[in-house]
N, C-alpha and C positions, 0 to 999 in steps of 0.2 A: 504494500500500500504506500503511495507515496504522497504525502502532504506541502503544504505552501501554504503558510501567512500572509503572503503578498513579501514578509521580509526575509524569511527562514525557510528550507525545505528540508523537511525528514524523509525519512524512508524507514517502514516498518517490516519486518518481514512476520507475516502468520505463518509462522513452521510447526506453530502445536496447536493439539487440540482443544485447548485449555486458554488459547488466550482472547482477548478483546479488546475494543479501542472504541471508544468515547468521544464522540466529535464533537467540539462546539461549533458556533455561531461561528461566519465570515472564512472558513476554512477550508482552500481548494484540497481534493482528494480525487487519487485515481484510484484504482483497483487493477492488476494486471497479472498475470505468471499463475493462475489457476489451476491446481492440481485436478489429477482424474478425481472423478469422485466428492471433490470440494464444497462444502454447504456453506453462502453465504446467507445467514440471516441477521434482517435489517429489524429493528425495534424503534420507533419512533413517537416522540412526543405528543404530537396532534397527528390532524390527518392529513396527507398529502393534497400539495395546492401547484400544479405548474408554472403559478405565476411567481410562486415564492423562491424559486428556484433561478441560478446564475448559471448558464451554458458555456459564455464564454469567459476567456480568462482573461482577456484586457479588459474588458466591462467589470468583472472581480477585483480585479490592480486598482482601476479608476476607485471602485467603490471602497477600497481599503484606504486609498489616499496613499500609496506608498509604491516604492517603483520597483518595477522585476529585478531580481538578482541573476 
């Protein structure tokens, strides 16, 4: 999984089956490198809204106020 604040970028690896990641607000996320077999399950807050949602990643930069690294 790989993250972006607009300032910072991490990279998580899920290699157990035991672990989990908590995402806040304003915080770009990919998801990529999929095992056979792999169960992502999502738990959310409220209920899904498409307008609530940032597609792109300069629109995200702009909206953080803070410039790509």
């Amino acid at each position: 999984m790989k993250l972006d604040d607009g300032l910072t970028k991490q990279k998580i690896f899920m290699n157990k089956d035991n672990l989990g990641v908590i995402l806040g607000k304003m915080l770009w996320h990919s998801m990529e490198g999929f095992s056979s077999g792999c169960v992502l399950l999502v738990v959310a807050s409220d209920y899904y809204r498409e307008d609530d949602y940032i597609r792109n990643y300069s629109d995200f930069i702009q909206l953080v106020g803070k410039s790509p690294v």
